[in-house]
C-alpha positions as CSV (number, residue, x, y, z in Angstrom):
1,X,0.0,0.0,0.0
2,X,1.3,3.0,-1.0
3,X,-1.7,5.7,-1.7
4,X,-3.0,5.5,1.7
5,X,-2.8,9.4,2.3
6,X,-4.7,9.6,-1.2
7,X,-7.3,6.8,-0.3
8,X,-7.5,8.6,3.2
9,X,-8.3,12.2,1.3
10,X,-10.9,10.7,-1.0
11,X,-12.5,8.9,1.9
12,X,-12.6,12.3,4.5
13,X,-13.6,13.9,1.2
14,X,-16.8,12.2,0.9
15,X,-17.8,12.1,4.2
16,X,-17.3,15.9,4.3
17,X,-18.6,16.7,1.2
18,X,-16.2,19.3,1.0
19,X,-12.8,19.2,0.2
20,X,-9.9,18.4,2.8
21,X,-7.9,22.2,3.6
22,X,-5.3,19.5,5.1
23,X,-2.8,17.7,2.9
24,X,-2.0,14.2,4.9
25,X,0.6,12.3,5.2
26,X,-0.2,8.3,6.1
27,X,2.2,5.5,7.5
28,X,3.7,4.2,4.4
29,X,4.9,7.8,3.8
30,X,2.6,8.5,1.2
31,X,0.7,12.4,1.0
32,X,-2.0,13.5,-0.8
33,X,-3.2,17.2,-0.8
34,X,-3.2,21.0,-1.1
35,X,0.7,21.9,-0.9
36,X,1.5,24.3,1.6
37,X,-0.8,23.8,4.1
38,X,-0.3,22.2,7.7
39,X,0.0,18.0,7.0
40,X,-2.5,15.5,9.2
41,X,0.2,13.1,10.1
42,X,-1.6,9.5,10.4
43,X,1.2,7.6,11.8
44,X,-0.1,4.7,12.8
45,X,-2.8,2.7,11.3
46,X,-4.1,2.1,14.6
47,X,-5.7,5.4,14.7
48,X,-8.1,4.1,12.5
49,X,-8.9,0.9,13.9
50,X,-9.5,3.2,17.3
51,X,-12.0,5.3,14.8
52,X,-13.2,2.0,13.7
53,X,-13.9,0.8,17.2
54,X,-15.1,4.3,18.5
55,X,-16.4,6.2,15.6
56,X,-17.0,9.2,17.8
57,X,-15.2,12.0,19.2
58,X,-13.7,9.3,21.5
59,X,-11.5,7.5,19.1
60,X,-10.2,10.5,17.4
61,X,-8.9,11.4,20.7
62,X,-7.4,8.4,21.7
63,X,-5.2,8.6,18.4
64,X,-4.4,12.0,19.3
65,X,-3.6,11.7,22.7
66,X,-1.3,7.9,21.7
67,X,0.6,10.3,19.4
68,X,-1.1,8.1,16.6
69,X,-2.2,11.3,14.6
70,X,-0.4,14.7,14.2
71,X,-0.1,17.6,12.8
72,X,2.7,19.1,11.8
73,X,3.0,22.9,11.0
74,X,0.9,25.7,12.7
75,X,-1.5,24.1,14.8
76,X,-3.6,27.1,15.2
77,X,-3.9,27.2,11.5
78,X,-4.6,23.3,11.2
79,X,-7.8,23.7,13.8
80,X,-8.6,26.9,12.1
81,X,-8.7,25.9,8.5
82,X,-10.5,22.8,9.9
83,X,-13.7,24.7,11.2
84,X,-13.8,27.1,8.0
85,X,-13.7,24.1,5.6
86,X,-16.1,21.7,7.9
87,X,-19.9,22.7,7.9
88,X,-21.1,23.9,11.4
89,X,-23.3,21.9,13.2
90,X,-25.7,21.7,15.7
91,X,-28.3,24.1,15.6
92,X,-26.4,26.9,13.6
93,X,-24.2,27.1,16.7
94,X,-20.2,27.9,15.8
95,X,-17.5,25.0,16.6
96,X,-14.3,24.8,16.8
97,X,-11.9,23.2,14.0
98,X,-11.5,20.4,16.5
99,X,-15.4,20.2,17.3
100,X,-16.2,20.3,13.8
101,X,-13.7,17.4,13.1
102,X,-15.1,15.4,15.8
103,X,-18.6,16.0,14.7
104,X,-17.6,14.8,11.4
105,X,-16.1,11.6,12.3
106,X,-19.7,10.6,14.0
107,X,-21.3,11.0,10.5
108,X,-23.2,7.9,9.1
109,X,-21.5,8.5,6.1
110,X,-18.3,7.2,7.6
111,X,-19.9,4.2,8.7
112,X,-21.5,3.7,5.6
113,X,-17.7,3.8,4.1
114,X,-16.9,1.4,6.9
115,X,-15.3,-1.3,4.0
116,X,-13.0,1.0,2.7
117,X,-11.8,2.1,6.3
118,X,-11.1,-1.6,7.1
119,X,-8.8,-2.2,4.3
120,X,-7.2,1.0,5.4
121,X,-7.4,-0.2,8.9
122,X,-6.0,-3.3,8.5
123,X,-5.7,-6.6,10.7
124,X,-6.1,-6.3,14.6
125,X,-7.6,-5.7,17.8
126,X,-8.8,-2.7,19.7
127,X,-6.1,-0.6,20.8
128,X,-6.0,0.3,24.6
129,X,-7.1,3.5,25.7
130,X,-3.8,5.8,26.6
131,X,-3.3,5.6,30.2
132,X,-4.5,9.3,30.6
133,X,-7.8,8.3,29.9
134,X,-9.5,9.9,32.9
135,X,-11.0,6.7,35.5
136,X,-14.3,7.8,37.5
137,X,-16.6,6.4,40.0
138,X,-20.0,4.9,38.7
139,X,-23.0,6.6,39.7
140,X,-24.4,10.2,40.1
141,X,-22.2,13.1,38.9
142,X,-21.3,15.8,41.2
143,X,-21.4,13.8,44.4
144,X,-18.8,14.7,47.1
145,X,-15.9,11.9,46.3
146,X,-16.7,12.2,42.4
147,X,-15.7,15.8,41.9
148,X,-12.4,14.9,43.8
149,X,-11.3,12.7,41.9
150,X,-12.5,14.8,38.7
151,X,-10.0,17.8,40.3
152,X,-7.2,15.5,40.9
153,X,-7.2,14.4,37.4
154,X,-6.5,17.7,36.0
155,X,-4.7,19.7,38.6
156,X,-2.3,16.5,40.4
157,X,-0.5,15.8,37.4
158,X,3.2,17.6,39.1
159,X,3.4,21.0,40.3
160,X,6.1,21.3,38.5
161,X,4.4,20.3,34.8
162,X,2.1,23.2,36.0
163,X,5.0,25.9,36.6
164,X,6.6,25.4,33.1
165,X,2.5,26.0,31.2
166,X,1.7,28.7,33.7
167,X,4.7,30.9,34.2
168,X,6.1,32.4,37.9
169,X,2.2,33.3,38.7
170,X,0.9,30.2,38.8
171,X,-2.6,31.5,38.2
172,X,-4.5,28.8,36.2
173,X,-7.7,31.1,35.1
174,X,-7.9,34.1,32.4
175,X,-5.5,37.0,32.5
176,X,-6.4,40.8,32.3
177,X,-4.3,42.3,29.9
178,X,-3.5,46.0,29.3
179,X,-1.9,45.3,26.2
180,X,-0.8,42.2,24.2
181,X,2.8,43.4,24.3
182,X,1.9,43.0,27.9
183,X,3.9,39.8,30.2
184,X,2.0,37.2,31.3
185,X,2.5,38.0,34.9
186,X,1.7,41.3,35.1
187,X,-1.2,40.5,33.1
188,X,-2.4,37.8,36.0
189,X,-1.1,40.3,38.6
190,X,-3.9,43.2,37.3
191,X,-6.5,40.0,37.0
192,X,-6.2,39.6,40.7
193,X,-6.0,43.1,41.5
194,X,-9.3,43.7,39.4
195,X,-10.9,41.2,41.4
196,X,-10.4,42.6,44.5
197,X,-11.0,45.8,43.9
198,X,-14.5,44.2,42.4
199,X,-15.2,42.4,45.7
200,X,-13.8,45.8,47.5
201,X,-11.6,44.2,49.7
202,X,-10.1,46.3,52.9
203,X,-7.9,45.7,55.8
204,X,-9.3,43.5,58.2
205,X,-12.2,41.6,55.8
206,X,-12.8,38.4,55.4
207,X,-12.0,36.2,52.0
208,X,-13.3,32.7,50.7
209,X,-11.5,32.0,47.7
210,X,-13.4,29.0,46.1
211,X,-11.3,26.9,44.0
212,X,-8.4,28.8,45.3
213,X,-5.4,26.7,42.9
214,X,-2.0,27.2,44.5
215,X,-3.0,30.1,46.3
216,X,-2.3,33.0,44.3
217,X,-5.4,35.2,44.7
218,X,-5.7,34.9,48.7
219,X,-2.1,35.7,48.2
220,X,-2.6,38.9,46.5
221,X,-5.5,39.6,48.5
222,X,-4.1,39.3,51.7
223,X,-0.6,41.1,50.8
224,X,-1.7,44.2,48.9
225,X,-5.8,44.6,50.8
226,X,-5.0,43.2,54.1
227,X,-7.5,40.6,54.3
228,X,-7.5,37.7,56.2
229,X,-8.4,34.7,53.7
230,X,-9.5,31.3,53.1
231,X,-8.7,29.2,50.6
232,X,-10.5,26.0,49.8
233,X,-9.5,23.2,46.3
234,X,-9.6,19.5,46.4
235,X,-6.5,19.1,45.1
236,X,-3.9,18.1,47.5
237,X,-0.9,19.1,45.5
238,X,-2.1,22.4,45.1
239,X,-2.7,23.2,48.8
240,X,0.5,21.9,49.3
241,X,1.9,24.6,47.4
242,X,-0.2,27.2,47.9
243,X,1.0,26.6,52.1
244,X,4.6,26.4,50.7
245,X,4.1,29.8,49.1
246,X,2.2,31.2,52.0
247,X,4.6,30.6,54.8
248,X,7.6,31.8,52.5
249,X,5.3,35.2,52.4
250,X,5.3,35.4,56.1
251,X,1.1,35.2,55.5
252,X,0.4,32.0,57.6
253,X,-1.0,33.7,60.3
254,X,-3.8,35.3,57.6
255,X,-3.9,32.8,55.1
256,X,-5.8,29.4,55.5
257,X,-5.6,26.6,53.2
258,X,-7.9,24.1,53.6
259,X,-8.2,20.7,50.8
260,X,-12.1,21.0,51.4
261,X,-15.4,21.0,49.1
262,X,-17.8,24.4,48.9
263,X,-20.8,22.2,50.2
264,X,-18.0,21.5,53.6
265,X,-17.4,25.0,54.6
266,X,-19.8,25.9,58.2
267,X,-17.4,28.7,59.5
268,X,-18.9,31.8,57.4
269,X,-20.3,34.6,57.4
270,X,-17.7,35.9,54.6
271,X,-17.4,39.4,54.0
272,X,-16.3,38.6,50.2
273,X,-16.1,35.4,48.1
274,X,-14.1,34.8,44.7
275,X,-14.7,32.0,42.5
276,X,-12.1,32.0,39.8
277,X,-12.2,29.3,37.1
278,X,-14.0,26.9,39.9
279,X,-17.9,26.9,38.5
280,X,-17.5,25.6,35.1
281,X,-16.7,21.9,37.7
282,X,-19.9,22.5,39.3
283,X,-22.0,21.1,36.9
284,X,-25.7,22.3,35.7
285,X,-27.8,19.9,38.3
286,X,-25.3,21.4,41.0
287,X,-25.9,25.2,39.8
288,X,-28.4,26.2,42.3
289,X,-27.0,24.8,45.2
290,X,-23.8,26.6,44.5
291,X,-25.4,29.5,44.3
292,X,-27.4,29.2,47.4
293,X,-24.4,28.2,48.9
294,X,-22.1,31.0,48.3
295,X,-25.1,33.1,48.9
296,X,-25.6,32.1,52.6
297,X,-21.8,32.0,53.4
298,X,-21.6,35.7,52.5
299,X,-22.5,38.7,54.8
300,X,-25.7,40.9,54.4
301,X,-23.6,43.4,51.3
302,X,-21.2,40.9,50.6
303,X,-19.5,40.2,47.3
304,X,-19.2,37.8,45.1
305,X,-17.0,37.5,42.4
306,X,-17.5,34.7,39.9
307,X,-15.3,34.6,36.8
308,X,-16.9,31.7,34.8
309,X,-16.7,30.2,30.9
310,X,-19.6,30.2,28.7
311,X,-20.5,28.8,25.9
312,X,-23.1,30.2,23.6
313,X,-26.4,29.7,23.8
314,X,-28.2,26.4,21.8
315,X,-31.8,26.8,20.5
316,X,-32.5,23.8,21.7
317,X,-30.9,23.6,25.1
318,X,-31.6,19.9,25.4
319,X,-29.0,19.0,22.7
320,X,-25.9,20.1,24.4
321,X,-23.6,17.7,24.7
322,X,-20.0,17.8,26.5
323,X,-17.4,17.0,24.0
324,X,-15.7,13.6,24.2
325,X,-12.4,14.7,24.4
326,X,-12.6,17.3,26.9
327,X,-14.8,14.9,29.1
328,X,-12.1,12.2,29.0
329,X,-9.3,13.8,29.2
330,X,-9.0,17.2,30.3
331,X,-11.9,18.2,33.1
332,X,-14.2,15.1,33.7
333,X,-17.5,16.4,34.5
334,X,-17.6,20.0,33.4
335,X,-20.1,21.6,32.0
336,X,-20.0,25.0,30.3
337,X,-23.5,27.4,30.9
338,X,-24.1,30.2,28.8
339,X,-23.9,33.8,30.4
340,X,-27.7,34.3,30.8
341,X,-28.1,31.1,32.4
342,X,-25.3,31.7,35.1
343,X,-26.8,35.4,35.9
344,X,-30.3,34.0,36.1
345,X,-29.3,31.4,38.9
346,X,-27.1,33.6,40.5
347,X,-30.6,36.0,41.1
348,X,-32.7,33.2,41.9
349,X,-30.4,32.1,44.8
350,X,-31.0,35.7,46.1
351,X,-28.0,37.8,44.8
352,X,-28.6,41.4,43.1
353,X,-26.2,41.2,40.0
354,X,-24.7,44.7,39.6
355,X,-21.8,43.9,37.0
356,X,-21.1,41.7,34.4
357,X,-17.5,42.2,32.3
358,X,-16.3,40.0,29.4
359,X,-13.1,39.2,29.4
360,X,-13.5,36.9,25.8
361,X,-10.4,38.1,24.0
362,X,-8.1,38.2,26.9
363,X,-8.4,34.4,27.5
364,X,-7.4,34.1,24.3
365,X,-4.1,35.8,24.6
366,X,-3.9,34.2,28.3
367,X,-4.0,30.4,26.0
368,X,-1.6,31.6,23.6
369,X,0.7,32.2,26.1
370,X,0.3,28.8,28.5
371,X,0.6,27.1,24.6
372,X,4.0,29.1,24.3
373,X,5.4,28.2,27.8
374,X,4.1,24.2,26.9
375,X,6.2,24.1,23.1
376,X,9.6,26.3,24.8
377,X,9.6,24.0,27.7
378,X,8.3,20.7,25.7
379,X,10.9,17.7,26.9
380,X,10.8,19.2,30.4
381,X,6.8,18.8,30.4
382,X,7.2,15.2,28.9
383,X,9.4,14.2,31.5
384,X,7.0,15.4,34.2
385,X,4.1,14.0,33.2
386,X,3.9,12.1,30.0
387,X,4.3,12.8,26.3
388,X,0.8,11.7,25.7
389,X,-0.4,14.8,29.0
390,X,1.6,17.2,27.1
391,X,-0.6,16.6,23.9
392,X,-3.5,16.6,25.8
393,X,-2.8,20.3,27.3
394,X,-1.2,21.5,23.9
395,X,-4.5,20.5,21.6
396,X,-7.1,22.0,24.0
397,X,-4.9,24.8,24.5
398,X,-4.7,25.7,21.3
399,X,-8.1,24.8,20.8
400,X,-9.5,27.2,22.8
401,X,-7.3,30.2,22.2
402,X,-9.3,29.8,19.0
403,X,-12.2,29.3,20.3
404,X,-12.6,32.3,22.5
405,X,-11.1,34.4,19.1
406,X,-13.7,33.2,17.2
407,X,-16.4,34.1,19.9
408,X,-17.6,30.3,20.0
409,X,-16.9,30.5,24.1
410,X,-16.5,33.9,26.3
411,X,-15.4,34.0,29.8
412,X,-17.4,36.4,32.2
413,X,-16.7,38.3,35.9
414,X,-20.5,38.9,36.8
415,X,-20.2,41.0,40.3
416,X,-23.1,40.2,43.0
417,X,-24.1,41.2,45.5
418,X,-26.3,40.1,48.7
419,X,-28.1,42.9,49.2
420,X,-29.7,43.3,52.4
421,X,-33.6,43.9,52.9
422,X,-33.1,47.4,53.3
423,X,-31.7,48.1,49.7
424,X,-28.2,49.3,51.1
425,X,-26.0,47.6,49.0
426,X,-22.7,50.2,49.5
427,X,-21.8,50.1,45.6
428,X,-20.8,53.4,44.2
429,X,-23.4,55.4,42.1
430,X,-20.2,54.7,38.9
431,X,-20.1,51.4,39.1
432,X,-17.1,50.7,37.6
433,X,-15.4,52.9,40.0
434,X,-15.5,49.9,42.4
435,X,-15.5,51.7,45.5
């Protein structure tokens, strides 16, 4: 066999209906396709018995994540030309070049073509998943012991895997960026400083900080506001470093870490609380209670500050469906809300929403960066963790940076408040002022 890559082409061709923007190159080093263009290196054919087996979203990431399919060339450009040349789907609802190709790959079309894929397959059994394949407990989602183990997949992979993607600020959530000529840490540094001066945080307050990572904002918040804070994740090699930060600070007499769930915490009232990056984990049959929660740990005028993805909005809500990839390999149980939706619950667990801020373009240069730090420091992130973890983080990544660009996801600070019953909220007449 040598016209694999040209078999392969006419194949995804038909499927598509449309031609392939990708020239690929297959396993017996043939290539077929546009010149020029990023090449869709299938180097195995495994990948397509893992297709074969799990025509879905599910085998294409398998083969990605075994380092069975590539891409070599501009990645960015790869997913990009990907979701210009594939149809969208889904009730007229933008995808990603990676969505898109996942989508594609479930299309009857390609099962219809199943005896050409075989021959192209050739002889065998089902591949194993990779071992990064995220391993949950059976049963309900969102229950106490499930969302731990959900949080340790992604955040316990090595500190130190996490300090070569995120840079000296080790702040895992959307920076706030004056520029793009701006660095990555000063751009987290003015995130955290926006947030507090959001929640209006003085000397002598109390902080929760839900889903606090490796302590950065209670950091911040404590040093430059002079709060005493609380800090809560359930990942135990984040608090361990978030302690190992804190004590080097001289801050462990004002800073708690605790490895402890939301639904745990009985020692409010709180006169602020920030959730950064922690409610797309919460899941949608979870939503209210968080908000109820958060609402009754505050103080009558207390803050919240709840910086949150969204996706955008389906026609047909009942039709969403997580993607595959991201379900199995990068946060097991999320769940992405549109804005409205967040907002809405937020006000029916009793909060007064003053503020909401999109912050869609700046998570896109925050990814762009984290992608940067991943490729300069690639063999010391392999050695951490695993070759097949580092493709995980680079292709979602990259992903999303496009994602956000191409408004198919925002990310949102909505501000609220618990008002008391008397109205008196404190907010300033300009409410952007802050203060």
């Amino acid at each position: 066999m040598a016209d694999a890559a040209r078999r392969l082409t006419a194949l995804a061709e038909e499927v598509l209906g449309a031609p392939l923007p990708l020239r690929i190159r297959a396993w017996d080093r043939s290539e077929y396709g546009p010149p020029g263009t990023p090449v869709l290196v299938i180097r195995r054919r495994r990948a397509l018995r893992r297709l074969l087996w799990k025509p879905g979203e599910l085998g294409l990431a398998r083969a990605w994540v075994a380092g069975d399919i590539d891409v070599e060339g501009d990645l960015y450009e790869a997913l990009d030309l990907l979701a210009g040349s594939l149809w969208e789907r889904g009730e007229g609802t933008p995808r990603s070049g990676l969505a898109a190709l996942l989508a594609a790959v479930r299309d009857p079309r390609l099962r219809a073509a199943g005896g050409e894929l075989i021959k192209l397959a050739g002889p065998g059994l089902p591949p194993r998943p990779p071992r990064e394949e995220a391993r949950r407990t059976s049963g309900p989602l969102h229950t106490l012991r499930r969302d731990k183990q959900s949080i340790s997949h992604h955040y316990d992979v090595g500190n130190a895997f996490y300090e070569r993607v995120l840079g000296p600020s080790m702040v895992y959530s959307c920076a706030y960026w004056e520029s793009p000529q701006s660095t990555l840490e000063d751009a987290q540094r003015a995130k955290l400083d926006l947030v507090c001066r959001k929640l209006a945080l003085e000397p002598g307050q109390r902080l929760l900080d839900v889903g606090c990572g490796w302590g950065s904002m209670v950091l911040h918040a404590a040093r430059e506001y002079g709060v005493s804070a609380v800090g809560i994740t359930l990942s135990e090699e984040q608090a361990a470093y978030a302690r190992k930060r804190i004590a080097e600070a001289g801050l462990a007499d004002r800073i708690e870490i605790r490895v402890q769930d939301y639904r745990e915490i009985s020692d409010g009232p709180f006169d602020a609380v920030s959730s950064i990056g922690m409610a797309e984990h919460v899941g949608s049959a979870r939503y209210a209670e968080y908000a109820a929660d958060v609402h009754a740990l505050l103080k009558p005028g207390g803050r919240l500050l709840n910086h949150q993805i969204a996706r955008r909005p389906l026609k047909n809500e009942e039709a969403y469906e997580v993607d595959e990839f991201i379900d199995r390999y990068v946060f097991p149980d999320g769940e992405l809300a549109p804005v409205g939706r967040t907002v809405a619950q937020l006000e029916e667990a009793g909060f007064e929403v003053r503020d909401v801020e999109s912050l869609r373009e700046h998570y896109a240069l925050t990814l762009r960066q984290w992608v940067a730090n991943l490729q300069k420091h690639w063999a010391e992130a392999v050695d951490l963790t695993s070759a097949g973890r580092a493709r995980v983080w680079r292709l979602y990544m990259a992903a999303s940076a496009l994602s956000f660009e191409r408004n198919r996801i925002g990310v949102n600070q909505v501000l609220a408040v618990r008002t008391p019953g008397s109205g008196a909220s404190k907010m300033p007449l300009r409410t952007r002022d802050w203060r």
